[in-house]
Backbone bond lengths (Angstrom), bond angles and torsions (degrees), N, CA, C in turn:
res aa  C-N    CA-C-N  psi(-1)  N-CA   C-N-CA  omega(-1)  CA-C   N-CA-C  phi
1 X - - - 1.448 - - 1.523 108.51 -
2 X 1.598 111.68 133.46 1.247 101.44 177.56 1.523 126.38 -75.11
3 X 1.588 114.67 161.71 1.594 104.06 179.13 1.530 105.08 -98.74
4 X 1.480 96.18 166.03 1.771 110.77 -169.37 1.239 75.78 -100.75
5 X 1.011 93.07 153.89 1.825 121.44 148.34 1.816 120.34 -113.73
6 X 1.855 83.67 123.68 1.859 82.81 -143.92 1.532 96.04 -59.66
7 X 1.096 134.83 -2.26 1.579 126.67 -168.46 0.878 117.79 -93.83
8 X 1.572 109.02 -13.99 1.810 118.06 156.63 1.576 114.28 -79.17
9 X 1.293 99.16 -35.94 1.697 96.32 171.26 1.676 112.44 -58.69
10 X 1.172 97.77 -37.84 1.437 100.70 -169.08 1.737 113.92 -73.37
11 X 1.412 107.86 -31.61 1.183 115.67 164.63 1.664 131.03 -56.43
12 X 1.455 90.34 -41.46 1.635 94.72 173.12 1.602 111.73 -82.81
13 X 1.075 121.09 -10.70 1.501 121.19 -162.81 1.795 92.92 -93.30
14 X 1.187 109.38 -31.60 1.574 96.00 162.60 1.469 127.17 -96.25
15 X 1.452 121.67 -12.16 1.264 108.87 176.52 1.700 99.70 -82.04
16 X 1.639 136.06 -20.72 1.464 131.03 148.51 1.459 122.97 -42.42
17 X 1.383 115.44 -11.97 1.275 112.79 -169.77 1.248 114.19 -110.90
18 X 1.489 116.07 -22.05 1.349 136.60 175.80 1.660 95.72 -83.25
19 X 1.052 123.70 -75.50 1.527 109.41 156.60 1.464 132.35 5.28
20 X 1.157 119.59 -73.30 1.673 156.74 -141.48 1.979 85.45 -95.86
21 X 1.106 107.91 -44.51 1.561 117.36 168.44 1.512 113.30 -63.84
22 X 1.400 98.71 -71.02 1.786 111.03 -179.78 1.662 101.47 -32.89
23 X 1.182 110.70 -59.70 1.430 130.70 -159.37 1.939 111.78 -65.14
24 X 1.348 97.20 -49.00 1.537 107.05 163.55 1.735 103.21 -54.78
25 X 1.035 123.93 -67.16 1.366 133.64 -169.19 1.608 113.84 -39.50
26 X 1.545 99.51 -62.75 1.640 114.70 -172.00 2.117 90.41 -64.55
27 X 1.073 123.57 -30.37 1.440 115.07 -160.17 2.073 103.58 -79.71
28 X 1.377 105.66 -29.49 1.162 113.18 -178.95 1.823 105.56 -80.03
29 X 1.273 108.23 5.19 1.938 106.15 -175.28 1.630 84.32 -126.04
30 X 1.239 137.10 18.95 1.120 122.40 -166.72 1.542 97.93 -111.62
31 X 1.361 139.25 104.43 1.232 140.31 141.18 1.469 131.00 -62.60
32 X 1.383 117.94 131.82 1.365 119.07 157.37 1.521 126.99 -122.40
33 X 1.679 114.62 174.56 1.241 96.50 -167.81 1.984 96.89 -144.31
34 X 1.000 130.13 141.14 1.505 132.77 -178.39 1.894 113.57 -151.99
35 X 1.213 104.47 143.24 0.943 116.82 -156.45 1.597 97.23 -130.73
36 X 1.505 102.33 157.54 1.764 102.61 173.91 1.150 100.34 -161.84
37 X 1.610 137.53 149.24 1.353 167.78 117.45 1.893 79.14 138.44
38 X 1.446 125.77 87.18 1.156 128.22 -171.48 1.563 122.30 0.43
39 X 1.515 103.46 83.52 1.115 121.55 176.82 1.781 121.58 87.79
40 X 1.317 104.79 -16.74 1.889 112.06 -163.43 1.415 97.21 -49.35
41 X 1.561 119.87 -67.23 1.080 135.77 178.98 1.549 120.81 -92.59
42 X 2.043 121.98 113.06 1.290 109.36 164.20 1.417 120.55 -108.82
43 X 1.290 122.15 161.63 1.354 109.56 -171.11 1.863 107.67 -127.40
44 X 1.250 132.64 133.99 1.462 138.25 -154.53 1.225 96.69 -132.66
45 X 1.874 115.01 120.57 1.887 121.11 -164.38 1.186 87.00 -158.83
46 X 1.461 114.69 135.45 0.947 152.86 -170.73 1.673 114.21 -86.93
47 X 1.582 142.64 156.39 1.505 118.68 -162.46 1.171 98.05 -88.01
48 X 1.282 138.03 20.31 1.677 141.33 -168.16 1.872 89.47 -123.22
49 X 1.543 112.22 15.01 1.526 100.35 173.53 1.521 119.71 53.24
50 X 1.794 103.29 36.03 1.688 72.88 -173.65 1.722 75.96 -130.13
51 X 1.435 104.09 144.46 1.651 108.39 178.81 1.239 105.31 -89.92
52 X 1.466 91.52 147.39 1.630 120.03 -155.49 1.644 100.04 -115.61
53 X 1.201 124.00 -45.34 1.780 128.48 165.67 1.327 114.50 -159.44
54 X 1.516 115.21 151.16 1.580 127.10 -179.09 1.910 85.40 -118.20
55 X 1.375 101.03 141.40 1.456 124.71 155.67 1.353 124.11 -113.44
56 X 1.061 125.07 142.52 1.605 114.01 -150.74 1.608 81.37 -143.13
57 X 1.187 119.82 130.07 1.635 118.15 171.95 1.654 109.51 -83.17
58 X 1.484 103.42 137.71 1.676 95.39 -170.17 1.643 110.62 -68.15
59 X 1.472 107.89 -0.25 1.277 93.10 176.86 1.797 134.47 -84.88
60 X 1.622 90.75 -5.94 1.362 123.88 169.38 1.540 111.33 -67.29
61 X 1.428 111.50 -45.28 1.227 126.06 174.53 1.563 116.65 -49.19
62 X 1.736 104.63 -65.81 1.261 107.18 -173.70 1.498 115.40 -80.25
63 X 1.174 127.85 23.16 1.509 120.50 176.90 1.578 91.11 -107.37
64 X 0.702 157.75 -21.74 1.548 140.47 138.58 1.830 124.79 134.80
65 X 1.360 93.57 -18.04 1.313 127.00 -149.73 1.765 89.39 -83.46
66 X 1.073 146.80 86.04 1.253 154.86 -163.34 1.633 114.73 -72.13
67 X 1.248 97.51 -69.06 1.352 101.38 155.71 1.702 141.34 -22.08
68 X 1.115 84.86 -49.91 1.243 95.25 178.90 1.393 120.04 -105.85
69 X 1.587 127.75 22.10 1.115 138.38 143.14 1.647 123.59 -83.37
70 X 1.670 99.12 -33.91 1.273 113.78 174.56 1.110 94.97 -53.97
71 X 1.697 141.42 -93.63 1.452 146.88 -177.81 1.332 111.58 -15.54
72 X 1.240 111.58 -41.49 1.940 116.81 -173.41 1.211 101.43 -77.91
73 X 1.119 129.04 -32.27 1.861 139.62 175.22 1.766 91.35 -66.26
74 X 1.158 109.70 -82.41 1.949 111.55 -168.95 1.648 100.99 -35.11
75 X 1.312 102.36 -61.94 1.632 102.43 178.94 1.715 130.05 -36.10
76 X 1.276 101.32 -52.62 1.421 117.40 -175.64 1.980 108.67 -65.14
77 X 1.497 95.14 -41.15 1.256 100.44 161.44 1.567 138.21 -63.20
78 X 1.359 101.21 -35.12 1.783 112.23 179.57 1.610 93.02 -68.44
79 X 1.323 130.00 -63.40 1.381 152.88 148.75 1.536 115.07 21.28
80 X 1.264 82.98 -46.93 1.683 97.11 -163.25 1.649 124.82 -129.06
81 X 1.441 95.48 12.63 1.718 129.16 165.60 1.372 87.97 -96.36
82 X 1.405 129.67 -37.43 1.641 129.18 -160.65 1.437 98.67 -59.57
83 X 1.787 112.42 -44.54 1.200 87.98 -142.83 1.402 88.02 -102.84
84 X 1.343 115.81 -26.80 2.169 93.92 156.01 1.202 113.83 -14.77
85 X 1.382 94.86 -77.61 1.560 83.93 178.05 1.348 139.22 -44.50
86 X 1.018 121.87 -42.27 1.382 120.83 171.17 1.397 110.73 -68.89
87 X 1.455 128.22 -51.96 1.795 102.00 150.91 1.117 139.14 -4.74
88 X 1.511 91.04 -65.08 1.729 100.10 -172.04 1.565 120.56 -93.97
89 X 1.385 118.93 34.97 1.421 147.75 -155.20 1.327 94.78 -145.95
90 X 1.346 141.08 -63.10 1.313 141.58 165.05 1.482 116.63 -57.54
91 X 1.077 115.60 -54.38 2.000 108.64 167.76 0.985 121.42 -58.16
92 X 1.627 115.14 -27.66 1.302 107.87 -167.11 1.633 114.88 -85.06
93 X 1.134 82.14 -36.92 2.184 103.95 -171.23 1.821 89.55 -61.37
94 X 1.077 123.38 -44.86 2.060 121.72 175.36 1.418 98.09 -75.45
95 X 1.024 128.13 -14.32 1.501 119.48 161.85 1.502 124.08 -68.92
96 X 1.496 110.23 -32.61 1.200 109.42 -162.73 1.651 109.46 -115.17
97 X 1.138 100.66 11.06 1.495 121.01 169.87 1.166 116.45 -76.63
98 X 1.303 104.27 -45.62 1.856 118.93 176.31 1.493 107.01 -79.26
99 X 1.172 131.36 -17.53 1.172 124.85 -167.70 2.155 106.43 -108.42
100 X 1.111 78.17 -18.06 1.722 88.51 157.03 0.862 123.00 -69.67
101 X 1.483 136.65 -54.38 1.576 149.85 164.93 1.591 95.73 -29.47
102 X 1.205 133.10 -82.53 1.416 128.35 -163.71 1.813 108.75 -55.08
103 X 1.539 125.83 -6.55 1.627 102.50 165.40 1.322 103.21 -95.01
């Protein structure tokens, strides 16, 4: 088995940490935005998943049908956790590209 050399361990264990920072950082400036029943309902989330505003077109409003604004509200919301995620799936995967190079 090969030996580490702890100063390489130690090297990578902080450029993972500087990383793990970078990555927190860029995710908290990261806005997204999703929408559902073409456009009625949009939904605005932040990369920490936490919603920041819903827009609701008044024309959603005045058609009466409640229900089914509610659903367009949940939707727009799941919507836009989705693509957090995929944010944080794309930063991360170029994160770990660079951090491959050093094993």
């Amino acid at each position: 088995m090969p030996s580490i050399d702890p100063r390489q361990l130690q090297d990578l264990m902080s450029q993972a940490k500087r990383q793990a920072e970078d990555l927190q950082k860029k995710m908290q400036e990261t806005t997204v935005e999703a929408s559902a029943g073409g456009g009625s309902v949009t939904a605005k989330m932040n990369g920490q998943k936490q919603l920041l505003s819903v827009r609701i077109d008044p024309e959603a409003v005045t058609a009466g049908d409640l229900e089914m604004l509610q659903d367009l509200i949940v939707a727009a919301v799941n919507e836009a956790g989705r693509k957090v995620d995929e944010e944080l799936q794309s930063k991360v995967g170029g994160m770990l590209g660079g951090l491959a190079g050093m094993l």
